[in-house]
C-alpha positions as CSV (number, residue, x, y, z in Angstrom):
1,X,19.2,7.3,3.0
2,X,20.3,7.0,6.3
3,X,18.6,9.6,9.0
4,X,21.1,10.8,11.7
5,X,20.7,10.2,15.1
6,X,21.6,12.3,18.1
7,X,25.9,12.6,19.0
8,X,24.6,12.2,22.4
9,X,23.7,8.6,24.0
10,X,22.7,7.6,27.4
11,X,25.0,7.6,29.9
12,X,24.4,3.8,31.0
13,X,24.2,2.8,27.5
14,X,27.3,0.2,28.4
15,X,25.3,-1.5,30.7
16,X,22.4,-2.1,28.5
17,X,24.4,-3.7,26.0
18,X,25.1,-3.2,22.2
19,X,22.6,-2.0,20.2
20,X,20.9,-4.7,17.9
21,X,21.2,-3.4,14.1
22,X,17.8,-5.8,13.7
23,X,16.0,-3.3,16.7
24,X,13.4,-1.3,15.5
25,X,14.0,2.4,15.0
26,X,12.6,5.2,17.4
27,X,10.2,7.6,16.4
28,X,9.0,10.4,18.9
29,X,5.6,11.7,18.1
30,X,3.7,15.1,19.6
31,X,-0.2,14.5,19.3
32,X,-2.6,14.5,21.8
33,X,-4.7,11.5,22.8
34,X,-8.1,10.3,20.9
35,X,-10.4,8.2,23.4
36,X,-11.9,7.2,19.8
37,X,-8.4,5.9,18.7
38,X,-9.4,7.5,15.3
39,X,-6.6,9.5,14.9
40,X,-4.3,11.5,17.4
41,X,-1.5,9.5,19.4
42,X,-3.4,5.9,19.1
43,X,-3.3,6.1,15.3
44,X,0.0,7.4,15.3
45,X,1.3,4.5,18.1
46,X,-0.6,1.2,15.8
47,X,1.0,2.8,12.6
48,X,4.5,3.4,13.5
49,X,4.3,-0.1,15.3
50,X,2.9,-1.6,11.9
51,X,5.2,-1.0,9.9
52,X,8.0,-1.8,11.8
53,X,9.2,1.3,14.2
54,X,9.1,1.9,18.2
55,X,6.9,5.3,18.7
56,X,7.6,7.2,21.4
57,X,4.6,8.7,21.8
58,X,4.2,12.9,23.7
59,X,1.1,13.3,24.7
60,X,0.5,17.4,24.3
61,X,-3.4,17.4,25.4
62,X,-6.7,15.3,25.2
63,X,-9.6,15.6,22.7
64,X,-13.6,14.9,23.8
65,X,-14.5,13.0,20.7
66,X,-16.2,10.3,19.0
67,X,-15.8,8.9,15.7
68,X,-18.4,11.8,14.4
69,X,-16.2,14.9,15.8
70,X,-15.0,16.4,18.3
71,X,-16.2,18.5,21.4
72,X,-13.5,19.7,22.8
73,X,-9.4,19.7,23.8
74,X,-7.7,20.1,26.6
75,X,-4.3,21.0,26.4
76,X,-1.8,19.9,28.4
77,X,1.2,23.2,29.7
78,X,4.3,23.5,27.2
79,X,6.6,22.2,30.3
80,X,4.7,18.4,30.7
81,X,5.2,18.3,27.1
82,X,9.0,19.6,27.1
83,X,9.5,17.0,30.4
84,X,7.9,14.1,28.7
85,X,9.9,14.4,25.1
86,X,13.4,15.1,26.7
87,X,13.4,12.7,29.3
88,X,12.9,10.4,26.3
89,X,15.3,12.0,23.8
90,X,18.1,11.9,26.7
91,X,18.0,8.2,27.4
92,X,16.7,6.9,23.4
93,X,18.3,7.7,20.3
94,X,15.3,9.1,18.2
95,X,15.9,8.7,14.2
96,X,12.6,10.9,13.1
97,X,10.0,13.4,15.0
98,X,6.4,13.9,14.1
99,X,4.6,16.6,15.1
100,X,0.8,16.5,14.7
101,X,-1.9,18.2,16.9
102,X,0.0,20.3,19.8
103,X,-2.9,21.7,21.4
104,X,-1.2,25.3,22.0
105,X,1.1,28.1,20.8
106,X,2.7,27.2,24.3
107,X,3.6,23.3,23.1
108,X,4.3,24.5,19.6
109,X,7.1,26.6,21.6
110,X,8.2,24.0,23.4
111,X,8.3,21.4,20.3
112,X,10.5,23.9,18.7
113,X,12.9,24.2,21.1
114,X,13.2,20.4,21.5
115,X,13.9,20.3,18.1
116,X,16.1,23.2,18.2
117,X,18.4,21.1,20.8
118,X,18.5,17.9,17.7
119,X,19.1,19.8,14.8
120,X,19.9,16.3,13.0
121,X,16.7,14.2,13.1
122,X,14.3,15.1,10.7
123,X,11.1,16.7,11.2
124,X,7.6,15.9,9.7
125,X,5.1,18.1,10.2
126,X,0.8,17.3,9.8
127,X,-1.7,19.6,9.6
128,X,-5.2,18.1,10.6
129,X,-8.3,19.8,9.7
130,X,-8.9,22.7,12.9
131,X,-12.2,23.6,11.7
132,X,-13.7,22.5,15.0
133,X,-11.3,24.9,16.4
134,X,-13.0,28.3,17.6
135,X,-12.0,30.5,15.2
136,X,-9.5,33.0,17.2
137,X,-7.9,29.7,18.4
138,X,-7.2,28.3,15.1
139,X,-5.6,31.9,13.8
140,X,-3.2,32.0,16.9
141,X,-2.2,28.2,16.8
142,X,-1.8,28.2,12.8
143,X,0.4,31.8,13.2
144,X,2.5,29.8,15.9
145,X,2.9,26.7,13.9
146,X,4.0,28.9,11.0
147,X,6.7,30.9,13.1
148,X,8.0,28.1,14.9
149,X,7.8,25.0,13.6
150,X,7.4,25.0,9.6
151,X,10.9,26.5,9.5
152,X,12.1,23.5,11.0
153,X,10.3,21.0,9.5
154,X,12.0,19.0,6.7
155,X,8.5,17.3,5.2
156,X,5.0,19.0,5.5
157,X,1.8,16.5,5.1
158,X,-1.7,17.7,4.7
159,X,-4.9,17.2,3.1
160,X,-5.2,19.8,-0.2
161,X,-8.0,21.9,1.0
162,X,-6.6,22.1,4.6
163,X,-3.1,23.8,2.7
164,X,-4.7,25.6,0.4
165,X,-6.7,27.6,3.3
166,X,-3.9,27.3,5.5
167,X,-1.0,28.3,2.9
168,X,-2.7,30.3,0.4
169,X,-5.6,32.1,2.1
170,X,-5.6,34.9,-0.9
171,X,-5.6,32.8,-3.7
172,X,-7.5,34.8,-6.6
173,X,-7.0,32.7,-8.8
174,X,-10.0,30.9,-10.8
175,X,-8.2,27.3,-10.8
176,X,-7.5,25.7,-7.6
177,X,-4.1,25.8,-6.6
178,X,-1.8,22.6,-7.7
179,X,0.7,21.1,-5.3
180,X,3.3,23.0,-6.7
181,X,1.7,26.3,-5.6
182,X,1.6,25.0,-2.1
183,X,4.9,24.2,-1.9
184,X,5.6,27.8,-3.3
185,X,4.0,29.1,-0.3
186,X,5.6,26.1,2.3
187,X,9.1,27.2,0.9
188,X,8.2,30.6,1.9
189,X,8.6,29.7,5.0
190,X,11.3,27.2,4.9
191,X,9.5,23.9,4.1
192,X,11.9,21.7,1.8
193,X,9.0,19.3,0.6
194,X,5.0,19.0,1.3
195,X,2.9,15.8,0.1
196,X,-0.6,17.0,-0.6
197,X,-2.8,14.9,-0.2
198,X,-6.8,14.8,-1.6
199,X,-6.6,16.4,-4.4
200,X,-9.7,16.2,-6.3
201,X,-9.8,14.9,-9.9
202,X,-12.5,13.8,-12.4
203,X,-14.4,10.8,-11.9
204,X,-14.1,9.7,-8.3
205,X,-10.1,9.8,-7.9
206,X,-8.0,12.1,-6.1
207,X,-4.7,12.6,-6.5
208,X,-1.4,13.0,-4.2
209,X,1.9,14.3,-4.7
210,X,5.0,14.9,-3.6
211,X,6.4,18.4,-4.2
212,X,8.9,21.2,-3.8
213,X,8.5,24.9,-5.2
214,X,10.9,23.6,-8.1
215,X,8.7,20.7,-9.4
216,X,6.5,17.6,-8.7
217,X,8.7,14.7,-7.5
218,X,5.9,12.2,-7.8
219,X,2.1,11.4,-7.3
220,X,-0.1,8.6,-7.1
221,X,-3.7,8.3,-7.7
222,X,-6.8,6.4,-6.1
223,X,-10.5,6.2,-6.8
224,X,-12.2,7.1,-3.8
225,X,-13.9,4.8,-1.5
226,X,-17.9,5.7,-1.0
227,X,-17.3,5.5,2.3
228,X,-16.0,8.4,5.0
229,X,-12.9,8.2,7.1
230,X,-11.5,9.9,10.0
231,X,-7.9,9.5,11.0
232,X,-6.4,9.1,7.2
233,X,-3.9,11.8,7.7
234,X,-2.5,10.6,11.2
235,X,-2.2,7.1,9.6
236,X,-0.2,8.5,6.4
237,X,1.9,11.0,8.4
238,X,2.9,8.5,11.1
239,X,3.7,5.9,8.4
240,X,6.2,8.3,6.3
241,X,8.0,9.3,9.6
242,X,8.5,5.7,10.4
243,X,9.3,5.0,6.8
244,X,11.9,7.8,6.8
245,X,13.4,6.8,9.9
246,X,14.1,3.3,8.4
247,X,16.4,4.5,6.5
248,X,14.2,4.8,2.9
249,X,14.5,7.9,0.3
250,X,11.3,10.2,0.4
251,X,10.6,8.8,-2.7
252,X,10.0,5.4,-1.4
253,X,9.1,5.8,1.6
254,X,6.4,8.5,0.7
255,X,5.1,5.6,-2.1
256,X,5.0,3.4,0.8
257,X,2.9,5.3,2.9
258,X,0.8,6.3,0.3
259,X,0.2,2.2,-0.3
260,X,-0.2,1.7,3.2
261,X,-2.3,4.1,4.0
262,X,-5.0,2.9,0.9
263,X,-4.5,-1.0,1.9
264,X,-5.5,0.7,5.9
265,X,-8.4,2.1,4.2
266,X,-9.6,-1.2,2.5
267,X,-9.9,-2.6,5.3
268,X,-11.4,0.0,7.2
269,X,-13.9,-0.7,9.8
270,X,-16.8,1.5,11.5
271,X,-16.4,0.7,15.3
272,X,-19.5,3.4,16.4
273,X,-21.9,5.7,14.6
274,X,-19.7,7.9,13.0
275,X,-16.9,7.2,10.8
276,X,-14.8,4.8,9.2
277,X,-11.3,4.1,11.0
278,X,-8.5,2.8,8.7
279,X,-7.7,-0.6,9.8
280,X,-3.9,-0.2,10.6
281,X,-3.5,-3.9,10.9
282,X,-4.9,-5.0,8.0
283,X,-2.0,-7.4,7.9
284,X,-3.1,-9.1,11.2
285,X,-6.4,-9.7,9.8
286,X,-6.8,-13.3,8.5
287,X,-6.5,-13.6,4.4
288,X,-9.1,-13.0,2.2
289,X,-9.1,-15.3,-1.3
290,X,-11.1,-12.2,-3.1
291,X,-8.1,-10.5,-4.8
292,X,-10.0,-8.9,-7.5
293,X,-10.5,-5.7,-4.7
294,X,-7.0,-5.6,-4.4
295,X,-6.4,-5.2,-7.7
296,X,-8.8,-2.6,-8.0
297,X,-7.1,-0.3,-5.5
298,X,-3.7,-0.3,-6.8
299,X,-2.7,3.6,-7.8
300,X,-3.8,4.6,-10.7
301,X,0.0,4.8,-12.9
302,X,-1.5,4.1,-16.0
303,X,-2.4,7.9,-17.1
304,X,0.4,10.3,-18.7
305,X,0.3,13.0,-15.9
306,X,1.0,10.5,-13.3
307,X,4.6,9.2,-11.9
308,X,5.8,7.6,-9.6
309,X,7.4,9.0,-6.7
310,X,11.2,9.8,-7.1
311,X,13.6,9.1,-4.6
312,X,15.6,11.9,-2.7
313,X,17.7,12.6,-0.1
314,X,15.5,14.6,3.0
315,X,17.6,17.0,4.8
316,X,18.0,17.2,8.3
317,X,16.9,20.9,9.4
318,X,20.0,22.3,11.1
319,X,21.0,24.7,8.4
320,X,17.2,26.9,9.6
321,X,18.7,27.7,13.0
């Protein structure tokens, strides 16, 4: 599939000469800055760049954190984060947005409006885990990101339980919900597709898939690793927005995040006292002859329920507006 790009192009795009089909593709990404480099813009920035794309990165605020948690946020006001991404978007054409951690109603305005202006590039949307959050300032940011960006978004990423409570905070029901159910709830309010991610499954795996309200489109399991890892969803979010933006299907390209983001996690590293961090170049890192471990961590394909991702065309979000 080939993602649109903006009609409009830099005015002095002459004199910069003729764009190089081999250049790689732009990404712009909202998150706010991680001093740990755990997750937020960093993990966005190494991961885009890994696997092959230019990130543009917006910087909507600044976390107080460690690889254990974090303290605090400061946000940065909705017009730095509307001057940052346009001055961008008016000089570079962008192929794929990412919106992670905005920091405020205020930016999640301001992100919707940007993406209001260029209704052609796609939208992927993460939803970290807010439970740091003070409560009254989760409920009004979650509200905001349900009004004003989720109906633009074209692909929703999040961790199962984060969705669940997010999405479906009066389930009743005695089974958990499935991905399916989520993506019930997401196509409430307009969300084409959501990959759930962590869900849990019998003996140490977890599963992920790829779903609309209609069906499961694919999943992929993988045993879980004993240890604990912050930054996982940045990582797999930022990987299937630069994926997308290459020009792949969701299929593939969600597949190929999914593998990226467990080879990151192989290789993971524990740079403090806290956490893990994926390793997002693992491919940098010199060889290792041991490919038994390898083998081991290959997605689990080999049970009835599971299938592979299928391929599909992802919309761009102009018919929301």
């Amino acid at each position: 599939m080939a993602l649109k790009t903006p009609a409009s192009s830099p005015s002095d795009a002459s004199a910069s000469g003729p764009a190089d089909d081999s250049s790689p593709v732009c990404i712009l990404v909202f998150n706010a800055n991680d001093p740990s480099a755990a997750a937020g813009l960093p993990a966005d920035i190494a991961t885009i760049a890994s696997v092959g794309g230019h990130p543009l990165p917006v910087c909507t605020g600044v976390y107080a954190r460690d690889t254990r948690r974090v303290y605090e946020h400061f946000a940065l006001d909705d017009e730095a984060v509307s001057e940052q991404a346009r001055a961008v978007l008016e000089d570079i054409p962008v192929a794929a947005m990412k919106v992670g951690f905005a920091g405020s109603p205020g930016n999640l305005a301001a992100i919707s409006r940007i993406s209001s202006d260029y209704p052609d590039i796609p939208v992927i949307s993460y939803m970290p885990d807010l439970s740091w959050w003070e409560e009254d300032q989760q409920e009004q940011y979650l509200d905001a990101f349900k009004e004003l960006v989720l109906p633009q978004t074209s692909v929703l990423v999040g961790n199962h339980s984060t969705l669940w409570r997010w999405l479906l905070p009066d389930w009743s029901q005695e089974r958990n919900p499935s991905a399916r159910d989520i993506a019930i709830a997401a196509e409430a309010l307009e969300v084409p597709y959501v990959l759930v991610t962590g869900i849990p499954l019998p003996e140490q795996y977890v599963d992920n898939a790829l779903a609309t309200a209609q069906s499961v489109l694919g999943n992929s399991r993988y045993e879980l690793f004993d240890a604990s890892f912050t930054g996982a969803g940045d990582t797999l979010s930022a990987a299937l927005t630069a994926l997308l933006a290459s020009g792949n299907d969701l299929g593939l390209a969600t597949q190929e995040a999914l593998e990226y983001l467990d080879h990151c996690l192989d290789s993971g590293f524990k740079p403090g006292m806290g956490y893990f961090v994926p390793d997002r170049l693992f491919w940098a890192q010199p060889e290792d002859d041991d490919s038994d471990d390898e083998e081991a961590r290959q997605p689990d394909q080999d049970d009835n329920d599971a299938k592979p991702v299928q391929g599909s065309a992802l919309p761009p979000h102009d018919s929301k507006h």
